[in-house]
PyMOL Python script that loads the backbone (N, CA, C, O; Angstrom):
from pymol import cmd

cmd.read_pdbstr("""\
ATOM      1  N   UNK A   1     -17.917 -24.594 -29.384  1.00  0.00           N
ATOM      2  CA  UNK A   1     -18.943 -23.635 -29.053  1.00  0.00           C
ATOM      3  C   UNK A   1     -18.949 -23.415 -27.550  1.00  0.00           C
ATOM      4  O   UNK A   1     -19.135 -24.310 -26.726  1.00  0.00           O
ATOM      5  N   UNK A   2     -18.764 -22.354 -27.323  1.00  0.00           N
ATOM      6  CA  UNK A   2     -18.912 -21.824 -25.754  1.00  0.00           C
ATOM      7  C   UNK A   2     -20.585 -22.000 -25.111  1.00  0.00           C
ATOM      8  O   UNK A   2     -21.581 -21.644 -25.741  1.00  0.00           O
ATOM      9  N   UNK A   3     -20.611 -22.587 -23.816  1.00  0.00           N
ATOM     10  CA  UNK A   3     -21.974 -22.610 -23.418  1.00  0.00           C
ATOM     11  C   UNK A   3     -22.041 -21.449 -22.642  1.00  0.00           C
ATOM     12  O   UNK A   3     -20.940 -20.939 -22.433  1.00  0.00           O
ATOM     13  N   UNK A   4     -23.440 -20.626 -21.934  1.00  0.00           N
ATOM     14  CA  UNK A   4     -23.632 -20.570 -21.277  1.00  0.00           C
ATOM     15  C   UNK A   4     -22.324 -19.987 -19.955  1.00  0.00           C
ATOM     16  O   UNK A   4     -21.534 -19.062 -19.765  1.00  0.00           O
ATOM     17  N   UNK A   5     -22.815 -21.289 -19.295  1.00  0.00           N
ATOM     18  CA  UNK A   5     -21.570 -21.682 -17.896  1.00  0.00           C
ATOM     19  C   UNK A   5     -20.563 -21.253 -18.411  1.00  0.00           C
ATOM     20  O   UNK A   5     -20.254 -20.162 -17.931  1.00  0.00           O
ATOM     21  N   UNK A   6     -19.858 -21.625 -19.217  1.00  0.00           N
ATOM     22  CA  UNK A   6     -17.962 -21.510 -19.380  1.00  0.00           C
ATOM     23  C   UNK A   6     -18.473 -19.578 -19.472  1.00  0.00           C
ATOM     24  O   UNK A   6     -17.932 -19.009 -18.524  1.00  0.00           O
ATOM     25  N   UNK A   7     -19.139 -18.791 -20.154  1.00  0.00           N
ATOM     26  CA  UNK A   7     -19.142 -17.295 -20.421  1.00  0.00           C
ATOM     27  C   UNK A   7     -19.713 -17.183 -18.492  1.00  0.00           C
ATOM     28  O   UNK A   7     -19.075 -16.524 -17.672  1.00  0.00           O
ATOM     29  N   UNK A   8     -20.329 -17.567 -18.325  1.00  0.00           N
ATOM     30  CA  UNK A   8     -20.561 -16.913 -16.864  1.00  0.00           C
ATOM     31  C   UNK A   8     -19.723 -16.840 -16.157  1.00  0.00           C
ATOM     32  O   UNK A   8     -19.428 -15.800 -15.569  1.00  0.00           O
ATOM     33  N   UNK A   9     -18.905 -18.334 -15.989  1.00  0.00           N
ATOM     34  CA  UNK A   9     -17.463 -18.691 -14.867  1.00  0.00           C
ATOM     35  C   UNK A   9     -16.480 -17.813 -15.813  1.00  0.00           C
ATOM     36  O   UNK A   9     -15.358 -17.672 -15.326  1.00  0.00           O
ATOM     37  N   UNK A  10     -16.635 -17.345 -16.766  1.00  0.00           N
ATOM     38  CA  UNK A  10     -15.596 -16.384 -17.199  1.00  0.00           C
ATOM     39  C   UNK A  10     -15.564 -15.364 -16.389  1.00  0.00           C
ATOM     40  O   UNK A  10     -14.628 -14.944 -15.709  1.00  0.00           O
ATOM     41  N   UNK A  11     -16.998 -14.857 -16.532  1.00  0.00           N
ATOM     42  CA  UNK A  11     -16.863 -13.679 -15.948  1.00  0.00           C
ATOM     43  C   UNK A  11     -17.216 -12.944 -14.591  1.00  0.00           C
ATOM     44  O   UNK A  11     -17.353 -11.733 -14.422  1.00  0.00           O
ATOM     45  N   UNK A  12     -17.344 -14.092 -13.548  1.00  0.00           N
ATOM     46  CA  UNK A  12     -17.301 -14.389 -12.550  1.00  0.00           C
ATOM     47  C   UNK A  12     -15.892 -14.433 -12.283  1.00  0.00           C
ATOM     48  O   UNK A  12     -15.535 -13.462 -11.617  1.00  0.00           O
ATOM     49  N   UNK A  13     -14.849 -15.335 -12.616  1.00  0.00           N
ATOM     50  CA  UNK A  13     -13.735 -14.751 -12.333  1.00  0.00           C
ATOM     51  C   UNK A  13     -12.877 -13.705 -12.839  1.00  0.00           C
ATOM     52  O   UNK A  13     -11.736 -13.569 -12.398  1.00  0.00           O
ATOM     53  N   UNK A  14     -13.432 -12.838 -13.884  1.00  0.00           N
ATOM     54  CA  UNK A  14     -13.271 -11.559 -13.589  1.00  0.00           C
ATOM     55  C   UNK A  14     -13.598 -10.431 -12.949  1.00  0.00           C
ATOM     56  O   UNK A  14     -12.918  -9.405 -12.964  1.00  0.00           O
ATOM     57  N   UNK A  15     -14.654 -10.587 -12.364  1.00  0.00           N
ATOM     58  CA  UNK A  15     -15.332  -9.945 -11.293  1.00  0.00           C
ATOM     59  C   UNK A  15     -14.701 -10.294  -9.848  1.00  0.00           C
ATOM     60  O   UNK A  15     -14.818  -9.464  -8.946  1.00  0.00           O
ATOM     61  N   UNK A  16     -14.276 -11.074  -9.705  1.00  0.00           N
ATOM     62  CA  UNK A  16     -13.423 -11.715  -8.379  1.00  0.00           C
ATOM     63  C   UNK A  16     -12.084 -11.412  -8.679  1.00  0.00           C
ATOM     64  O   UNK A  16     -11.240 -11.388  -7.783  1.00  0.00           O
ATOM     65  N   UNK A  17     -11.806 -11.177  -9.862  1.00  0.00           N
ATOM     66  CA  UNK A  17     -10.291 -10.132  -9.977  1.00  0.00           C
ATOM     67  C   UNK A  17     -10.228  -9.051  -9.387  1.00  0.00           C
ATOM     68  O   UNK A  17      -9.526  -8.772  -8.415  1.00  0.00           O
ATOM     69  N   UNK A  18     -11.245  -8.142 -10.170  1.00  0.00           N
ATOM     70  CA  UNK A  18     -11.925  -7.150 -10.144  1.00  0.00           C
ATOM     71  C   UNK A  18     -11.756  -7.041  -8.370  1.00  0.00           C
ATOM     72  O   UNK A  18     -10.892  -6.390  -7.783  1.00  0.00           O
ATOM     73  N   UNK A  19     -12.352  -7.498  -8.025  1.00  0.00           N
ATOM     74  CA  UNK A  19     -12.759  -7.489  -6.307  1.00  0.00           C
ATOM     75  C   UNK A  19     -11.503  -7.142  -5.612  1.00  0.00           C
ATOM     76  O   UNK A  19     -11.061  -6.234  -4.908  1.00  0.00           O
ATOM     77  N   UNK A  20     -11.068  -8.434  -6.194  1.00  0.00           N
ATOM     78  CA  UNK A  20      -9.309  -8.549  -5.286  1.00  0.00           C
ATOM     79  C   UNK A  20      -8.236  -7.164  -5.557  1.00  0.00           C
ATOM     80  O   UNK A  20      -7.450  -6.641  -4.767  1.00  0.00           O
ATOM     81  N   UNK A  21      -8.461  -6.917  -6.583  1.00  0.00           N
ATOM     82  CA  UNK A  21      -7.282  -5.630  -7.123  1.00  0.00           C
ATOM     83  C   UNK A  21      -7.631  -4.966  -5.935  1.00  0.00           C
ATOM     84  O   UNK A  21      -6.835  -4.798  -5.012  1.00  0.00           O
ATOM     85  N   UNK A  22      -9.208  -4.448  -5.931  1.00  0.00           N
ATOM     86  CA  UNK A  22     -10.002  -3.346  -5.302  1.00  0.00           C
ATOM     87  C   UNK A  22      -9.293  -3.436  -3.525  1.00  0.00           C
ATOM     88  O   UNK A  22      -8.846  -2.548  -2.798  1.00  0.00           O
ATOM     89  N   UNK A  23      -9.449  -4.802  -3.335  1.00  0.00           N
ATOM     90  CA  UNK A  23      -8.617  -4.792  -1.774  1.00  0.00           C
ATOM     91  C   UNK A  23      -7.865  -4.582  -1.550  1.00  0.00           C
ATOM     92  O   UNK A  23      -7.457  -3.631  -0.884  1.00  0.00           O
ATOM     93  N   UNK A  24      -7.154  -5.751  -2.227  1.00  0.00           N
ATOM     94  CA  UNK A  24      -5.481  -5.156  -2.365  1.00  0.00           C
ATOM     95  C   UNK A  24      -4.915  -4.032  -2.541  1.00  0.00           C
ATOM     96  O   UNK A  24      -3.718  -4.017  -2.253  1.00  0.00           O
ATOM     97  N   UNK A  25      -5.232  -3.359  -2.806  1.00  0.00           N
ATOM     98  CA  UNK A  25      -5.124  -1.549  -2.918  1.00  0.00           C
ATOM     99  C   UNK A  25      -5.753  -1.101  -1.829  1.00  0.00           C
ATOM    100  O   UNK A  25      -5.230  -0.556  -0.857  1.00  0.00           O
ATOM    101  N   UNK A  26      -6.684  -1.295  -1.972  1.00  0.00           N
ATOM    102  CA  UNK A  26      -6.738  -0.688  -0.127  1.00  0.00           C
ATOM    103  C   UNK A  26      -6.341  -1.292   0.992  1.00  0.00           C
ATOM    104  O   UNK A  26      -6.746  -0.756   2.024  1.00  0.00           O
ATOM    105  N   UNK A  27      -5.526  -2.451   1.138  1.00  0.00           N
ATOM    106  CA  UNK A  27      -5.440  -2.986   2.363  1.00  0.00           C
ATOM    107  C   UNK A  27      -3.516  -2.460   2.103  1.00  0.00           C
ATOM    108  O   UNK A  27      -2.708  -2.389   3.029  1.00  0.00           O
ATOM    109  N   UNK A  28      -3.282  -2.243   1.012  1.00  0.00           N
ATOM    110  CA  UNK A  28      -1.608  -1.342   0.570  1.00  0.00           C
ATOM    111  C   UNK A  28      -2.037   0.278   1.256  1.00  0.00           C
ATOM    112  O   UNK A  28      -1.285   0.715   2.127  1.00  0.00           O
ATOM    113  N   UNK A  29      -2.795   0.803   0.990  1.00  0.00           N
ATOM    114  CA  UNK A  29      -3.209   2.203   1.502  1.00  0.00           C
ATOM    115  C   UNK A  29      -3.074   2.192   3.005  1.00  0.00           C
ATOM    116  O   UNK A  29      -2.394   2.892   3.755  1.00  0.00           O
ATOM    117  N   UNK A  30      -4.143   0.926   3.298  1.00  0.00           N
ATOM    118  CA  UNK A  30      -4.329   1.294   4.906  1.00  0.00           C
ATOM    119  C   UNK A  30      -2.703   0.860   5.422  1.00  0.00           C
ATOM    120  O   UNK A  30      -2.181   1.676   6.181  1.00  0.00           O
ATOM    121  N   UNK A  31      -1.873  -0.386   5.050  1.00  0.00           N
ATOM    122  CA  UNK A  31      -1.002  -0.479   5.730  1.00  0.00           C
ATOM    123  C   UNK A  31       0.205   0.826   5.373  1.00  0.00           C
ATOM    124  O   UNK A  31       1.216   0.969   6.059  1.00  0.00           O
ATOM    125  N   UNK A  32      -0.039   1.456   4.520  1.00  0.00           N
ATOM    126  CA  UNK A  32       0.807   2.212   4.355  1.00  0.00           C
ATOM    127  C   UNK A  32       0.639   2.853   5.257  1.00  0.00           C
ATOM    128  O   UNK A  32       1.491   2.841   6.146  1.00  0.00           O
ATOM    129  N   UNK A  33      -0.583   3.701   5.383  1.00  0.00           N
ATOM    130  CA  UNK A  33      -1.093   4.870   6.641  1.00  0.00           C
ATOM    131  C   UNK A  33      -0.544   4.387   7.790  1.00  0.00           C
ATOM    132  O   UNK A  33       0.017   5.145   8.582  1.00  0.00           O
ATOM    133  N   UNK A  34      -0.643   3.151   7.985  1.00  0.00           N
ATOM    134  CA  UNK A  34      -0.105   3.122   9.580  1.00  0.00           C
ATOM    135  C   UNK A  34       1.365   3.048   9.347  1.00  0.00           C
ATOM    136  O   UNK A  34       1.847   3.817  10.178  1.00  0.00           O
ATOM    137  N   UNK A  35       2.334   2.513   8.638  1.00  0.00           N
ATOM    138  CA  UNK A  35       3.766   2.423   8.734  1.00  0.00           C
ATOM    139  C   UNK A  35       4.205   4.286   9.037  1.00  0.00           C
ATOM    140  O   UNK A  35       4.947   4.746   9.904  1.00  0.00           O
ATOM    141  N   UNK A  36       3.486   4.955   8.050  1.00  0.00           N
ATOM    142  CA  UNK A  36       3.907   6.083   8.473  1.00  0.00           C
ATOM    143  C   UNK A  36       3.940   6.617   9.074  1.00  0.00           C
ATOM    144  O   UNK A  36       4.863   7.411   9.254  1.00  0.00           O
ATOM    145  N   UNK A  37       2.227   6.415  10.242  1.00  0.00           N
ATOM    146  CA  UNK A  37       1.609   7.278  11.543  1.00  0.00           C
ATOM    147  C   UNK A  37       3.011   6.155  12.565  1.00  0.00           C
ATOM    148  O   UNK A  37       3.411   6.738  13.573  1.00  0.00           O
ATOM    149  N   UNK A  38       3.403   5.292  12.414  1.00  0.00           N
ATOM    150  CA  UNK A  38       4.350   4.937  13.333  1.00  0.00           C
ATOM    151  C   UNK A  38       5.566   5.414  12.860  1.00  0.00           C
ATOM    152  O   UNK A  38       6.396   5.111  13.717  1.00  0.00           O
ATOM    153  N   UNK A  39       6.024   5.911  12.084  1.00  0.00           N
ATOM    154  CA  UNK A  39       7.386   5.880  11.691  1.00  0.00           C
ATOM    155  C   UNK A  39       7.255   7.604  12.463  1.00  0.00           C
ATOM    156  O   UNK A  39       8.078   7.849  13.345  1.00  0.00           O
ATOM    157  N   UNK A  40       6.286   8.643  12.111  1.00  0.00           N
ATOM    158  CA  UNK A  40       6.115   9.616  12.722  1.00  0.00           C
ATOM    159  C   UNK A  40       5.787   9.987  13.892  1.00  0.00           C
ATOM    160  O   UNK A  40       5.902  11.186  14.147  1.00  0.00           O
ATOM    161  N   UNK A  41       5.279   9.056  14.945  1.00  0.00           N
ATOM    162  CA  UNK A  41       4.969   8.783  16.227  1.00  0.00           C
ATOM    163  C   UNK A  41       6.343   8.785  16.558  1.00  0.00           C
ATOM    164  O   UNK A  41       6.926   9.778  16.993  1.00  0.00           O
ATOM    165  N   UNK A  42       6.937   7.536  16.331  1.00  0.00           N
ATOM    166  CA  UNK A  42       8.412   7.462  16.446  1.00  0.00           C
ATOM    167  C   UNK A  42       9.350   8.633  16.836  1.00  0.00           C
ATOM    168  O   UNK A  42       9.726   8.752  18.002  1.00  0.00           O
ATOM    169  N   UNK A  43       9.698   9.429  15.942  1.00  0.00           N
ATOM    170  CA  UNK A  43      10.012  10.543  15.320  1.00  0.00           C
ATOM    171  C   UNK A  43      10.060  11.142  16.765  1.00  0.00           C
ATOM    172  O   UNK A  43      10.864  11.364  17.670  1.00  0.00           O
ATOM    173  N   UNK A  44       8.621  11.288  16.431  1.00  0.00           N
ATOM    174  CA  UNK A  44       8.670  12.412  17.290  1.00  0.00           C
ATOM    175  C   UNK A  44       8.861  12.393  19.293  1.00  0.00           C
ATOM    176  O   UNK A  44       9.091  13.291  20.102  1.00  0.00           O
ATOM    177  N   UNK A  45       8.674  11.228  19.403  1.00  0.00           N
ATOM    178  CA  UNK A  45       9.242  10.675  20.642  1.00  0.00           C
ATOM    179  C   UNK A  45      10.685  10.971  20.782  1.00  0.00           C
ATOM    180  O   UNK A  45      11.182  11.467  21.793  1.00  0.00           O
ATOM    181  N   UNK A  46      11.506  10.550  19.418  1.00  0.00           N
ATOM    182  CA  UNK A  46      13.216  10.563  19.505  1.00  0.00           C
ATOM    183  C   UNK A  46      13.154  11.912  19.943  1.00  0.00           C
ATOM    184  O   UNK A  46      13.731  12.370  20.930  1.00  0.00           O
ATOM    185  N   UNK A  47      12.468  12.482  19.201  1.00  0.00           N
ATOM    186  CA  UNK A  47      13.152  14.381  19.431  1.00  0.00           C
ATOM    187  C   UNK A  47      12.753  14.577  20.729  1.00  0.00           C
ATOM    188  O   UNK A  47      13.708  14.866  21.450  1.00  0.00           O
ATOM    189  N   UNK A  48      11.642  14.525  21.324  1.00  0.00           N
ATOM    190  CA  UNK A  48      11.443  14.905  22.482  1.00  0.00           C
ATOM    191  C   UNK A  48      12.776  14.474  23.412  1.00  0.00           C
ATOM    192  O   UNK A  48      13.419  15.247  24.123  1.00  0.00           O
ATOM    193  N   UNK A  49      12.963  13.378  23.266  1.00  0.00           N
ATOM    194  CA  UNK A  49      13.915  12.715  23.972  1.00  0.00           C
ATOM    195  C   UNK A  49      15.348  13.388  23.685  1.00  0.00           C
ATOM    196  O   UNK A  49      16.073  13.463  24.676  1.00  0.00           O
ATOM    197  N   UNK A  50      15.823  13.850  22.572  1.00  0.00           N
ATOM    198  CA  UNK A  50      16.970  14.177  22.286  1.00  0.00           C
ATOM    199  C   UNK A  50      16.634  15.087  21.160  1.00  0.00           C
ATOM    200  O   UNK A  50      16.629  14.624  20.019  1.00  0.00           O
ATOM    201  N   UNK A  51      16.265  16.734  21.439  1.00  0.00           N
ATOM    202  CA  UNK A  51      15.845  17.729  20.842  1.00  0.00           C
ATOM    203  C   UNK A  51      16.830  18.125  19.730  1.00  0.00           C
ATOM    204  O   UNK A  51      16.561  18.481  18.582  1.00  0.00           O
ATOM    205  N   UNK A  52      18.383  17.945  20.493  1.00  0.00           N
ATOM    206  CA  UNK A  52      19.560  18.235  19.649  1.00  0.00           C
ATOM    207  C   UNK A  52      19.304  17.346  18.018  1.00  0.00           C
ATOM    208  O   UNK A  52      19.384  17.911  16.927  1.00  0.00           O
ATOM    209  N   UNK A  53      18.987  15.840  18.224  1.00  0.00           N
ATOM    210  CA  UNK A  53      19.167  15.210  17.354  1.00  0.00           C
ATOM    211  C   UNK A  53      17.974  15.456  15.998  1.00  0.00           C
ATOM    212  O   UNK A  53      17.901  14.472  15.261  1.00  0.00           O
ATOM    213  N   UNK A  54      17.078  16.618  15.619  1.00  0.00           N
ATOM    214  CA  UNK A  54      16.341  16.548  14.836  1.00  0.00           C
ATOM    215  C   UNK A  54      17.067  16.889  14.013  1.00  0.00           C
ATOM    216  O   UNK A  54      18.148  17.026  14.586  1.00  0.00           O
ATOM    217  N   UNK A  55      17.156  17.075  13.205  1.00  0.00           N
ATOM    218  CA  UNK A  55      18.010  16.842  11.758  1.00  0.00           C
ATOM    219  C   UNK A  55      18.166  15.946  10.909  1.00  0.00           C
ATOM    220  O   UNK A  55      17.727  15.890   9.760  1.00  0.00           O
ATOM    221  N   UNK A  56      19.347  14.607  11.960  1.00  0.00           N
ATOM    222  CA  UNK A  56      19.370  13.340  12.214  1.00  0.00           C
ATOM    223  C   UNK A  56      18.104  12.756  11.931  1.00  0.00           C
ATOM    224  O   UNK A  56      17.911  12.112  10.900  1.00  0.00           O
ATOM    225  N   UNK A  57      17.270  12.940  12.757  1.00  0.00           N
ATOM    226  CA  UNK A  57      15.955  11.924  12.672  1.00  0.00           C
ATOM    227  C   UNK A  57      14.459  12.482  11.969  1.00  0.00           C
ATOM    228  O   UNK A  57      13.378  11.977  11.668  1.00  0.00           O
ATOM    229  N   UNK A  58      15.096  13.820  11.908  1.00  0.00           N
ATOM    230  CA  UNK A  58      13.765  14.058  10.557  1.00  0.00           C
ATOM    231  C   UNK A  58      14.715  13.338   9.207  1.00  0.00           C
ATOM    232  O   UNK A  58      14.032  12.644   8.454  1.00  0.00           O
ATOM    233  N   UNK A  59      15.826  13.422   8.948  1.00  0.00           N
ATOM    234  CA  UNK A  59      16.395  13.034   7.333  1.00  0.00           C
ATOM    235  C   UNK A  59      15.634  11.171   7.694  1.00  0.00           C
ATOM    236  O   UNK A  59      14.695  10.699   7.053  1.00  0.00           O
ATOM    237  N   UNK A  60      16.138  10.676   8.481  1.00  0.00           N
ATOM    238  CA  UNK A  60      16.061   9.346   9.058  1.00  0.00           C
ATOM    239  C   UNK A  60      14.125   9.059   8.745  1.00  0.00           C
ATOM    240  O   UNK A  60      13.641   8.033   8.267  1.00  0.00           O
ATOM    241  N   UNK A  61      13.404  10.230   9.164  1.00  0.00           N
ATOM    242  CA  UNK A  61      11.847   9.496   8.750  1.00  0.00           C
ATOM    243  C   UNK A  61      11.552   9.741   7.939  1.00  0.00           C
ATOM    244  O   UNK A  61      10.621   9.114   7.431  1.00  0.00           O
ATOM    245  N   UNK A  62      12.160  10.834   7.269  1.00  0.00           N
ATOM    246  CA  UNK A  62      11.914  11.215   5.430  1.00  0.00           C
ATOM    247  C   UNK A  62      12.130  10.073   4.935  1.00  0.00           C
ATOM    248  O   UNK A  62      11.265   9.326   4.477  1.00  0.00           O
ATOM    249  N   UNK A  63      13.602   9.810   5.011  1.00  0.00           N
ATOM    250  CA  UNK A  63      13.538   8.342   3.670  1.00  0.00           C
ATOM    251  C   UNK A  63      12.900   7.296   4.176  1.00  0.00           C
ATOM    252  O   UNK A  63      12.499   6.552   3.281  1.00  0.00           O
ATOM    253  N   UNK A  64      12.534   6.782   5.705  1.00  0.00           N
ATOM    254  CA  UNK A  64      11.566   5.726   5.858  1.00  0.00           C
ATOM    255  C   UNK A  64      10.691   5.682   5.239  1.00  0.00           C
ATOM    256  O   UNK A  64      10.598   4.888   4.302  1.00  0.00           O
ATOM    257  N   UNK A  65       9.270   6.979   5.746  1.00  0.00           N
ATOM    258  CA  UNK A  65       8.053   7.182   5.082  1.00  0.00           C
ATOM    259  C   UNK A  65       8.818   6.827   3.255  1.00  0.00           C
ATOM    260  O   UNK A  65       8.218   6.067   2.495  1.00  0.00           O
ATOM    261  N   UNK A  66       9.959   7.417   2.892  1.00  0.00           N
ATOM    262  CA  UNK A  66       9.464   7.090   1.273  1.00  0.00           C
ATOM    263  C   UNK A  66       9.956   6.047   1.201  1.00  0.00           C
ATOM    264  O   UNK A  66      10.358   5.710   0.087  1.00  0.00           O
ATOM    265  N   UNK A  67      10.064   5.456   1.923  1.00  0.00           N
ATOM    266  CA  UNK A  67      10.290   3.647   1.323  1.00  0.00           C
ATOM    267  C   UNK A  67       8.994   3.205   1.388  1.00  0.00           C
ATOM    268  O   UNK A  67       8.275   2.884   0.442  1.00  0.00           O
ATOM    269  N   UNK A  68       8.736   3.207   2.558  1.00  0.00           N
ATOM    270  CA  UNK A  68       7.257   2.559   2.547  1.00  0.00           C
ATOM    271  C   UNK A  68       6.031   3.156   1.949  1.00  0.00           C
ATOM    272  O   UNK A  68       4.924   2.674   2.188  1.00  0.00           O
ATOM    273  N   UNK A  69       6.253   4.543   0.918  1.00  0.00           N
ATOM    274  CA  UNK A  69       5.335   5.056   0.351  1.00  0.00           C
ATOM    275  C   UNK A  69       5.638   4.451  -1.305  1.00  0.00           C
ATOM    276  O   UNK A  69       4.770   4.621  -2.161  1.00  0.00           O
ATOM    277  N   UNK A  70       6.578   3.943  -1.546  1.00  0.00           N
ATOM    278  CA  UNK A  70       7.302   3.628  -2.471  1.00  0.00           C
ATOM    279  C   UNK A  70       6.705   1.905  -2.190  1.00  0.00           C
ATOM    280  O   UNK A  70       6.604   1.216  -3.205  1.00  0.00           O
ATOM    281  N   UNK A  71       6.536   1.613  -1.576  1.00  0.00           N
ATOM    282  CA  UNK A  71       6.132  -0.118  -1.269  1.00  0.00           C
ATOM    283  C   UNK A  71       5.080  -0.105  -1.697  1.00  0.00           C
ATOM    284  O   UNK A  71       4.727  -0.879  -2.587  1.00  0.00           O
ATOM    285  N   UNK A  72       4.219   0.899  -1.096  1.00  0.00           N
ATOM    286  CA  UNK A  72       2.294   1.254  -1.535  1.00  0.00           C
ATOM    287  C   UNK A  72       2.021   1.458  -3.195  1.00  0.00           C
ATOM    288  O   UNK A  72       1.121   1.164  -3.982  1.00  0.00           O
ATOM    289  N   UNK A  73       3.329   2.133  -3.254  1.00  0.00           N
ATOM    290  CA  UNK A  73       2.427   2.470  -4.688  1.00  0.00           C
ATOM    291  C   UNK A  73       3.042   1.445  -5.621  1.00  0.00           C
ATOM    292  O   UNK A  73       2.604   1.395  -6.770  1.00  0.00           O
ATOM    293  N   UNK A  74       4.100   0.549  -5.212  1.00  0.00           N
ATOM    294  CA  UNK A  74       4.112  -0.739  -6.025  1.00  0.00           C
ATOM    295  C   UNK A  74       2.906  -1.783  -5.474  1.00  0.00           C
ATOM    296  O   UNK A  74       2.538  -2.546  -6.367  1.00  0.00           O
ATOM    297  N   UNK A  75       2.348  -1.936  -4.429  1.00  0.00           N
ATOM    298  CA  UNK A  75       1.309  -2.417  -4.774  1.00  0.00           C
ATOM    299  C   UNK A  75       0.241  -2.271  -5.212  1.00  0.00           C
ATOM    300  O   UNK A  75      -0.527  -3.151  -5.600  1.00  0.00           O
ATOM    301  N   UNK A  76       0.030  -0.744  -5.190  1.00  0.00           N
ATOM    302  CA  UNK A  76      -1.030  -0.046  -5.331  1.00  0.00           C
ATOM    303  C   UNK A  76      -1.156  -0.964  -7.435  1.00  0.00           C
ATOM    304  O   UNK A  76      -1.891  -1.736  -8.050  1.00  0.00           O
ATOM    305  N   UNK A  77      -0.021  -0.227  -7.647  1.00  0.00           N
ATOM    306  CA  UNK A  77       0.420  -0.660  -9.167  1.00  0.00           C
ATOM    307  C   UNK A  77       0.647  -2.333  -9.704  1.00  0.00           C
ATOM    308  O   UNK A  77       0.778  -2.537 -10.911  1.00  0.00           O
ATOM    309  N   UNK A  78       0.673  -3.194  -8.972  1.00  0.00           N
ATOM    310  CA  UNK A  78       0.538  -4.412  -9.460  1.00  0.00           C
ATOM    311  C   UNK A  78      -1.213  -5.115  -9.373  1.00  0.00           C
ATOM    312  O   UNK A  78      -1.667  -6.033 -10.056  1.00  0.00           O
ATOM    313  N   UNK A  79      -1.777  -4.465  -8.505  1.00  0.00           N
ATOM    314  CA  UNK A  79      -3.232  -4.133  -8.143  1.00  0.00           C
ATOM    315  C   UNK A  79      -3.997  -3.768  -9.702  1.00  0.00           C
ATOM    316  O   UNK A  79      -4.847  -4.472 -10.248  1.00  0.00           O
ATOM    317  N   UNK A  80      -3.573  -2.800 -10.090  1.00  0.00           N
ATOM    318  CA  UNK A  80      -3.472  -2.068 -10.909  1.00  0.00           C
ATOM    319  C   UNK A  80      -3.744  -2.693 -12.283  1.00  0.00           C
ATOM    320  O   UNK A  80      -4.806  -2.549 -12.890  1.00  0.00           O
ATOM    321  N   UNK A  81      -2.359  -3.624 -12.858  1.00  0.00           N
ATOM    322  CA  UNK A  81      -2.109  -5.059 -13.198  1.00  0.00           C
ATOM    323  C   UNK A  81      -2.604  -5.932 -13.253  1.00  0.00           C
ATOM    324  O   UNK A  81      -2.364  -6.593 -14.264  1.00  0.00           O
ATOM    325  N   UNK A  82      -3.581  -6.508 -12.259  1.00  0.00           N
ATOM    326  CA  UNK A  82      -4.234  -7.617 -11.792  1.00  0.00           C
ATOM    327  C   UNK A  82      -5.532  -7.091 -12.892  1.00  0.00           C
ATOM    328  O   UNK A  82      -6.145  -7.766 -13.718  1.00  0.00           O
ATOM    329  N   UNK A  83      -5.673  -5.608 -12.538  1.00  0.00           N
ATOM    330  CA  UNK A  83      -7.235  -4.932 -12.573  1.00  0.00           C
ATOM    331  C   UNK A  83      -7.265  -5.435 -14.442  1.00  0.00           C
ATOM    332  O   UNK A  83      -8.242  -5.943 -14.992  1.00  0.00           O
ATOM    333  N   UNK A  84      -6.165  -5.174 -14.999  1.00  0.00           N
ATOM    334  CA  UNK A  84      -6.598  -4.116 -15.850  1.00  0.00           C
ATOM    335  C   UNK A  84      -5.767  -5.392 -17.291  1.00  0.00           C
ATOM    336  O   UNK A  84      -6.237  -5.381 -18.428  1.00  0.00           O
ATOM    337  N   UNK A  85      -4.782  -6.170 -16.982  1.00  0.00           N
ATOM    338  CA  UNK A  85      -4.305  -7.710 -17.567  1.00  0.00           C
ATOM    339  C   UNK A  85      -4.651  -8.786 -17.448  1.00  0.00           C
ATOM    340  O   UNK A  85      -4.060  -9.693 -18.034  1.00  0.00           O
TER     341      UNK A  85
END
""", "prot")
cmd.dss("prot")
cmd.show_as("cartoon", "prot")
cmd.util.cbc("prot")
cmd.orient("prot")
């Protein structure tokens, strides 16, 4: 027979799942935002510096940003996981 306690600490640590997914997804969001505002800061310094080379270094921050947008939304998605298994 279940008391009480054991149904509360149940669901207390589902609520502290709950919590954690919720961060973890946003602390994947926020670091994403900044990998990109730097990968595009970046960017755009190279060109100033070497105008010839945009081509080069826009293809070069395209696939960065999608790696690291591709990182976010696997955590976003194991978050996700945590939430919801």
């Amino acid at each position: 027979m279940f008391s009480l306690s054991t149904i509360l600490l149940a669901v207390a640590n589902v609520a502290i799942a709950k919590m954690g997914a919720g961060i973890g997804a946003g602390v994947a969001v926020i670091g994403a935002g900044i990998g990109i505002g730097k990968i595009g800061g970046s960017a755009m310094d190279a060109i100033a510096r070497q105008p010839e080379a945009v081509g080069d270094i826009r293809s070069n921050m395209v696939l960065a940003a999608a790696l690291v947008e591709g990182a976010a939304f696997f955590a976003i998605v194991v978050c996700l996981l945590i939430l919801f298994v």
